[in-house]
C-alpha positions as CSV (number, residue, x, y, z in Angstrom):
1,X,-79.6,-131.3,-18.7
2,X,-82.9,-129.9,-18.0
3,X,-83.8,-132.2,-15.2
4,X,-80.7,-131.7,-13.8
5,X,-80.9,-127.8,-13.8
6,X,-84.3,-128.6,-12.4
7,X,-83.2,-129.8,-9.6
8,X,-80.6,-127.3,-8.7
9,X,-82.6,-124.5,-9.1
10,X,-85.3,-126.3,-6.8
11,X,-82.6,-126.4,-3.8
12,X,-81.3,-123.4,-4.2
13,X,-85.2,-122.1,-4.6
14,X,-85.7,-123.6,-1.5
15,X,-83.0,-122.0,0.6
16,X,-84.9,-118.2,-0.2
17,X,-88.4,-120.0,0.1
18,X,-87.6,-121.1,3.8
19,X,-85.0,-118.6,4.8
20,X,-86.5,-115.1,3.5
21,X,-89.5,-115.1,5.5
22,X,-87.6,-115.6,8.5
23,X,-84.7,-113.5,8.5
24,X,-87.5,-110.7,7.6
25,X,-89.4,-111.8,10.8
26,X,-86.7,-111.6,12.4
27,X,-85.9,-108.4,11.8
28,X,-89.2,-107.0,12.5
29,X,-89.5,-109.4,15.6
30,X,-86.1,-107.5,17.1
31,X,-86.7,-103.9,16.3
32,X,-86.5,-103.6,12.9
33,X,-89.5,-101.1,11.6
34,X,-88.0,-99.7,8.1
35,X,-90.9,-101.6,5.4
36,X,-89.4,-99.9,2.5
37,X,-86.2,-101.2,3.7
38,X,-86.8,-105.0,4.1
39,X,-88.8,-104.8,0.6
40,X,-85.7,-103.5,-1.0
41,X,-83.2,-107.0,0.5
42,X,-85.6,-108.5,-1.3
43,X,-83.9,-107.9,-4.5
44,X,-81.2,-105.8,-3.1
45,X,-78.7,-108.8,-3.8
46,X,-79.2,-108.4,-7.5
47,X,-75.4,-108.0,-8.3
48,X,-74.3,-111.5,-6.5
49,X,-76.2,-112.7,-9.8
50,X,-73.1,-111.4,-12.3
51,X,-71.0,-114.5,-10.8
52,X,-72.9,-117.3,-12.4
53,X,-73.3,-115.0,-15.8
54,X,-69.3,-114.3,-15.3
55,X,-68.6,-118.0,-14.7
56,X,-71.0,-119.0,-18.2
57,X,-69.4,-116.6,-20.2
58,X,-65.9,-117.5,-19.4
59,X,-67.3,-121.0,-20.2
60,X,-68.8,-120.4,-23.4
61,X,-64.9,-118.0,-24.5
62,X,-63.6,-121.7,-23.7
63,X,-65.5,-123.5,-26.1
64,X,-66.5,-120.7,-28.8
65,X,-63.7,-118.6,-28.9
66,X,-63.1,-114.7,-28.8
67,X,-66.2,-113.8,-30.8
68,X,-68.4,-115.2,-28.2
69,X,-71.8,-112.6,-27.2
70,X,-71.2,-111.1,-23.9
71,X,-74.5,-111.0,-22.9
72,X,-78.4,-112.5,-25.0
73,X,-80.8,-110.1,-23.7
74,X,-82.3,-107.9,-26.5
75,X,-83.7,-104.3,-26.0
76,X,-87.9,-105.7,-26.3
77,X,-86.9,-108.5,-23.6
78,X,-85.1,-105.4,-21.6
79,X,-87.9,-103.6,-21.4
80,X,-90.6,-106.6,-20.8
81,X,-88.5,-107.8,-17.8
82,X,-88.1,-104.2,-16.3
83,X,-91.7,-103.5,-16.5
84,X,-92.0,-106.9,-14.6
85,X,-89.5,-105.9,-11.9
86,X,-91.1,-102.6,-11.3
87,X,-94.4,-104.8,-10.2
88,X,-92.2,-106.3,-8.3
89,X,-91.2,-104.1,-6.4
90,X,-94.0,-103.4,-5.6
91,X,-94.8,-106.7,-4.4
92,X,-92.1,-106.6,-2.8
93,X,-93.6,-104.1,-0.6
94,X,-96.7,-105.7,0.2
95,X,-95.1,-108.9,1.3
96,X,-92.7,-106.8,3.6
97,X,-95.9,-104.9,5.3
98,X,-97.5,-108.0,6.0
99,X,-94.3,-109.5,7.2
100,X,-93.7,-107.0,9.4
101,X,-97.2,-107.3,11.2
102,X,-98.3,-111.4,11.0
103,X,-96.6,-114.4,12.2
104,X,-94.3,-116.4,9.9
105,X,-96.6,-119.1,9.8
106,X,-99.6,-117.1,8.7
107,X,-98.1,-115.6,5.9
108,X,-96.7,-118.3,4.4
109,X,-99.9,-119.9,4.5
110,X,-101.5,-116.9,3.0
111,X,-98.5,-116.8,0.3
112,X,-99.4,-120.6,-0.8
113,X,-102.4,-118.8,-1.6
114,X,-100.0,-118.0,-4.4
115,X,-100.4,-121.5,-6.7
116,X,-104.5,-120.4,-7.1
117,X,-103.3,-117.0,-8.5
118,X,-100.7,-118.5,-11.0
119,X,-102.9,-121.2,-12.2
120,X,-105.5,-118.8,-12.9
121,X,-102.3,-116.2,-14.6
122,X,-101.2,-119.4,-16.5
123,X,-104.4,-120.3,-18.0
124,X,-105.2,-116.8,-19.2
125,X,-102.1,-115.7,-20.1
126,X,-100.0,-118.8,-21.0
127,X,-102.3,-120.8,-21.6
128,X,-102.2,-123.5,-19.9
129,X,-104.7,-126.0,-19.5
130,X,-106.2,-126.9,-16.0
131,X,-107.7,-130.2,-15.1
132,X,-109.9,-131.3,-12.4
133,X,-107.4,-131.7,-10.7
134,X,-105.8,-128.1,-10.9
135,X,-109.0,-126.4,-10.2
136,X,-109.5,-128.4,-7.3
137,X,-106.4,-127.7,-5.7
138,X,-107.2,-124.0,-6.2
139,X,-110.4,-124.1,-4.4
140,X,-108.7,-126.0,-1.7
141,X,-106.0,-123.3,-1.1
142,X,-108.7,-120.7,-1.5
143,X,-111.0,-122.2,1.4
144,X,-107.5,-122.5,3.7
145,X,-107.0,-119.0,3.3
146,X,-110.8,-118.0,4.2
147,X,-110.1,-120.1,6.5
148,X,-107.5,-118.2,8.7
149,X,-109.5,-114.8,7.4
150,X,-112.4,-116.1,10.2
151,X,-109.8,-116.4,13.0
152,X,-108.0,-113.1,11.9
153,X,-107.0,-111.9,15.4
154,X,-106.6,-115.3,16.8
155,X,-102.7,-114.9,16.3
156,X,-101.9,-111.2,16.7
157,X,-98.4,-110.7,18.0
158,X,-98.0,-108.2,20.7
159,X,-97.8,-104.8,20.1
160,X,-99.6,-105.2,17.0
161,X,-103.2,-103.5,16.4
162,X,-106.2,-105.3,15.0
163,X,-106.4,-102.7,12.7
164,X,-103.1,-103.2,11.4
165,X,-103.4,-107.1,11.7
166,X,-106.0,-107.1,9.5
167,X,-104.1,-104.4,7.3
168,X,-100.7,-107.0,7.1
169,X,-103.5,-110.2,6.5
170,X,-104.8,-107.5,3.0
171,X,-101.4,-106.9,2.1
172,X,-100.1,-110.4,2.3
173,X,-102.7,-112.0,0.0
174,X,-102.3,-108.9,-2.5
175,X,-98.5,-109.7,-2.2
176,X,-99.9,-113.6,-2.9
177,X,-102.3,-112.7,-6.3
178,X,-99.6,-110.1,-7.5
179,X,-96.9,-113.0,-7.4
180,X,-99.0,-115.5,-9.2
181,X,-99.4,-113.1,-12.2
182,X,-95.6,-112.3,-12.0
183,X,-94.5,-115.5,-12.6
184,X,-96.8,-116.4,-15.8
185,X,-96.0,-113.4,-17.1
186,X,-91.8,-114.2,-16.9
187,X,-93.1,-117.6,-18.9
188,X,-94.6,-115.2,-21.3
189,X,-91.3,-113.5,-22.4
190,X,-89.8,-117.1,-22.7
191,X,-92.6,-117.8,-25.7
192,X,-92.5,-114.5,-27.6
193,X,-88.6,-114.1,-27.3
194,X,-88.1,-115.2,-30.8
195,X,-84.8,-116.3,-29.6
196,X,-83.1,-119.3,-28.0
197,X,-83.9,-119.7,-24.4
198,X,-80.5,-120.5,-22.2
199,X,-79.4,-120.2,-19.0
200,X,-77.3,-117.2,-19.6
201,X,-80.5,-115.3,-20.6
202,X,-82.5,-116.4,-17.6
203,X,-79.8,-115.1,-15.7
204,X,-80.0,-111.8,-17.6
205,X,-84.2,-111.5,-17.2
206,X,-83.7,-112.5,-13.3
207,X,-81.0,-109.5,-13.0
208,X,-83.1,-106.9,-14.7
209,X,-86.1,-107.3,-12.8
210,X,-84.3,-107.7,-9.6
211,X,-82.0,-104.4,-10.6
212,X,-85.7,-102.7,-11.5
213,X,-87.5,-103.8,-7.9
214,X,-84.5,-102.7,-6.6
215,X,-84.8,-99.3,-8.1
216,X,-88.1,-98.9,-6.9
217,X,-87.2,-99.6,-3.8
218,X,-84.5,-97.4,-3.4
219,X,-86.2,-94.4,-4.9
220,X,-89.2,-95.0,-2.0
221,X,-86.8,-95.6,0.1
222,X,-85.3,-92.4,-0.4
223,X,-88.2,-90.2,-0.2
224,X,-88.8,-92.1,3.1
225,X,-85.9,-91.2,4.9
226,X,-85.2,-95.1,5.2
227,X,-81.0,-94.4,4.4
228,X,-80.9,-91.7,6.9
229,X,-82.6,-94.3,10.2
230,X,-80.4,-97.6,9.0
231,X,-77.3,-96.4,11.1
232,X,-79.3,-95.2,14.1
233,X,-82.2,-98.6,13.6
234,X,-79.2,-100.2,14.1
235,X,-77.6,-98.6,17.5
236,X,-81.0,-99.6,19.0
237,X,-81.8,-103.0,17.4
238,X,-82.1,-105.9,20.3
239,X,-79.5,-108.0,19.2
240,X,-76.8,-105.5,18.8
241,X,-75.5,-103.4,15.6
242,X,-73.6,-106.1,13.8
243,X,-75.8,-108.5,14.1
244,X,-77.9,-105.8,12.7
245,X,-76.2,-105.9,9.3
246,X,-75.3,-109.4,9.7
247,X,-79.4,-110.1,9.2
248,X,-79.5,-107.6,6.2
249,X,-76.5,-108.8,4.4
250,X,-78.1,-112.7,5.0
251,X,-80.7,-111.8,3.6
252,X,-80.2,-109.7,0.7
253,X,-78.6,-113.2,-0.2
254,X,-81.3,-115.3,1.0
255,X,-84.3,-113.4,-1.0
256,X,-81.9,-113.5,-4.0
257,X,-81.8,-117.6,-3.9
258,X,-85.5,-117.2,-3.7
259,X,-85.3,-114.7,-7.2
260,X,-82.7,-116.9,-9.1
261,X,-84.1,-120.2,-8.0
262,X,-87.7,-119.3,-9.2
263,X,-87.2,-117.8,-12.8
264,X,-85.2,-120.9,-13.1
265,X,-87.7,-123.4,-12.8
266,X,-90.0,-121.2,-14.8
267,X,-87.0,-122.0,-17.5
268,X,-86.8,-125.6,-16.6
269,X,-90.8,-126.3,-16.3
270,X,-93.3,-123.8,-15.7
271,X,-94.3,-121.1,-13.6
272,X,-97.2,-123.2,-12.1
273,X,-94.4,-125.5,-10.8
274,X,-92.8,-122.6,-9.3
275,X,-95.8,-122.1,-7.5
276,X,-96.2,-126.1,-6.4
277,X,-93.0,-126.6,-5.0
278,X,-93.6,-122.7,-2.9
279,X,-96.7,-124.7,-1.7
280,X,-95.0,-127.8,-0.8
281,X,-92.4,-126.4,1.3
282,X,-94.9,-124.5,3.8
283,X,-94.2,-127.2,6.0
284,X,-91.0,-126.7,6.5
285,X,-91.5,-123.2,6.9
286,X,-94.0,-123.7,9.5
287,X,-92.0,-125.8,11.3
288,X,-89.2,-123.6,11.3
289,X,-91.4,-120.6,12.3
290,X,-92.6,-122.4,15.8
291,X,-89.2,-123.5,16.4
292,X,-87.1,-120.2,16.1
293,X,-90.2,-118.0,17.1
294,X,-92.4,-119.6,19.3
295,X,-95.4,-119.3,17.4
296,X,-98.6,-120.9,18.6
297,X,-100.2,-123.5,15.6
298,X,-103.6,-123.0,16.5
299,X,-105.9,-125.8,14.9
300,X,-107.5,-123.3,12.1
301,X,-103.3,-123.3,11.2
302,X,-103.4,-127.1,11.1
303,X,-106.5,-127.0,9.1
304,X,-105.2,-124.6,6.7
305,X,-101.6,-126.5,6.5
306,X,-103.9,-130.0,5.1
307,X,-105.6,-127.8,2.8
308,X,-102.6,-126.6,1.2
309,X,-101.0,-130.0,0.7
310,X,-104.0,-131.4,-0.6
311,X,-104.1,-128.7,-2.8
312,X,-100.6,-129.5,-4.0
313,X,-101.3,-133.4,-4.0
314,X,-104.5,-132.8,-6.3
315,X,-102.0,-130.8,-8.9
316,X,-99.2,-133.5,-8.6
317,X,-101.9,-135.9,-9.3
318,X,-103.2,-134.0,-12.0
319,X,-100.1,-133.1,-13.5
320,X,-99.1,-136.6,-13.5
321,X,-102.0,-138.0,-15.5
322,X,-101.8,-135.1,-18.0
323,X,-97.9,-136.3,-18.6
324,X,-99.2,-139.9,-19.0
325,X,-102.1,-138.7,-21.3
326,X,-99.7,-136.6,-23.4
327,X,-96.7,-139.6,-23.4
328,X,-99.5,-142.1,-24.2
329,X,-101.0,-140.1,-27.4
330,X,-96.8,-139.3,-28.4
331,X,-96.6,-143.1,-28.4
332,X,-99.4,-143.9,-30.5
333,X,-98.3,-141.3,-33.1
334,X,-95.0,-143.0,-33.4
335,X,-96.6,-146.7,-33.8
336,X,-99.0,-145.3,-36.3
337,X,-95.9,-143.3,-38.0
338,X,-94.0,-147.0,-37.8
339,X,-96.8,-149.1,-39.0
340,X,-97.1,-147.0,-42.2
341,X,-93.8,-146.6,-42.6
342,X,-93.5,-150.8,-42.3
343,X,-96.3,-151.1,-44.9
344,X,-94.7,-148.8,-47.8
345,X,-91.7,-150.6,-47.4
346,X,-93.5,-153.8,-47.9
């Protein structure tokens, strides 16, 4: 069931990790100037995720009866996963100031960044081990993103300072570090819950800290005047007013596949996988990027894109022969646990 659940929240973890950064872009890209604004789509879909928990609980009526626990969430894990949200919301913000001055297809190379920063937030505060083959891959991702530090300018769209270039290229790998030490810290609720970790309650931590980011948002957003400009952003946006909403409805939805897919394979793995497959997708993104927005893939891009994979081959390698190395001793046990067991019968 695991694997399965895996899987599932891998897609629909891909559908935010490909589409967010580019319905963001393109708002920025057609007029679109509110920050505050696009960080708070980021989470602002929060509510769409009462549908699956409405759709489990209804379930679990079916099979347990009347007296079945509306909702799993306990007032310590409350308060652990709104702290959470709170950070990110303000990562949230970085990402979207970043967004709004670099290319797709630098920032998502500086966000695979990401995978260095959780690995290191896993080992320290999960603790999980990291083989050569981890620490490798994190040196790798590091050098791609010095990498595109040297040519920082060499992309800058028009209109955009270097100053503020430079500024967006800060902001995006803070967005990157603050990410990786969200996600190790979600794993850390999972081991000092002291309760059975299901779906429902994934569900439950996901909607918090989304509903917390959100707040965070909305609070900035109200001190910036952001409400008051979304009617007349719109009347002046390039592709017309309803497209206008169209793009923030999308991706209030979008970002929200990105929220609910990732906790989910912290639930069903880890959060350095979380990480992996966010590194294995740049491709796709880049891709995507060039196609829809005619951004130029210099060769320090191409440089930077090998580095990341070979960063994420190296951990899939790694990861591999750990899982081997683990199943291997598991199996000795048991033929040792046999063979004495065969001998005291005898």
């Amino acid at each position: 069931m695991k694997r399965i659940l895996l899987v599932i929240n891998c897609l629909i973890f891909s559908i935010g990790v490909c589409g967010g950064p580019l319905l963001m872009r393109l708002y920025f890209v057609e007029g679109g100037s509110r920050i505050w604004l696009s960080s708070w789509l980021q989470t602002g879909g929060w509510p769409l995720t009462l549908i699956p928990l409405a759709i489990l609980y209804f379930y679990r009526r079916k099979i347990e009866g009347s007296d079945t626990k509306f909702y799993f969430i306990t007032p310590r894990i409350f308060i652990a996963s709104f702290l959470i949200g709170i950070v990110t919301g303000l990562d949230n913000f970085f990402y979207s100031w970043g967004g709004s001055k670099l290319p797709v297809s630098t920032s998502s190379l500086l966000i695979a960044a990401q995978l260095s920063f959780t690995a290191i937030g896993a080992f320290f505060i999960v603790k999980i081990k990291l083989t050569s083959y981890s620490i490798n891959g994190i040196v790798v991702l590091t050098v791609g993103a010095i990498l595109l530090g040297i040519r920082a300018n060499g992309d800058r769209p028009e209109g955009v300072t270097s100053k503020a270039y430079v500024i967006g290229f800060i902001m995006t790998l803070l967005a990157a570090a603050l990410y990786g030490l969200i996600m190790p810290c979600i794993e850390l609720i999972y081991l000092k819950a002291k309760q059975a970790i299901t779906a429902t309650l994934v569900l439950e931590i996901q909607m918090v800290m989304c509903f917390a980011a959100t707040a965070f948002c909305t609070v900035a957003m109200i001190a910036n005047k952001d409400f008051q400009a979304i009617s007349r952003e719109a009347k002046q946006y390039n592709l017309g007013e309803d497209r206008y909403y169209i793009i923030l409805i999308w991706s209030a939805i979008i970002w929200q596949c990105f929220f609910v897919g990732a906790i989910g394979i912290i639930y069903s793995s880890s959060s350095l996988m979380s990480g992996v497959l966010l590194a294995v997708l740049l491709p796709v993104t880049e891709i995507l990027a060039v196609i829809f927005f005619n951004e130029k893939f210099s060769g320090e891009k191409g440089l930077a894109l090998f580095l990341s994979l070979w960063g994420f081959v190296s951990y899939m390698y790694g990861d591999y022969k750990q899982a081997k190395k683990v199943e291997k001793k598991i199996n000795q046990e048991s033929e040792m646990i046999t063979t004495m067991y065969t001998n005291e019968s005898v």
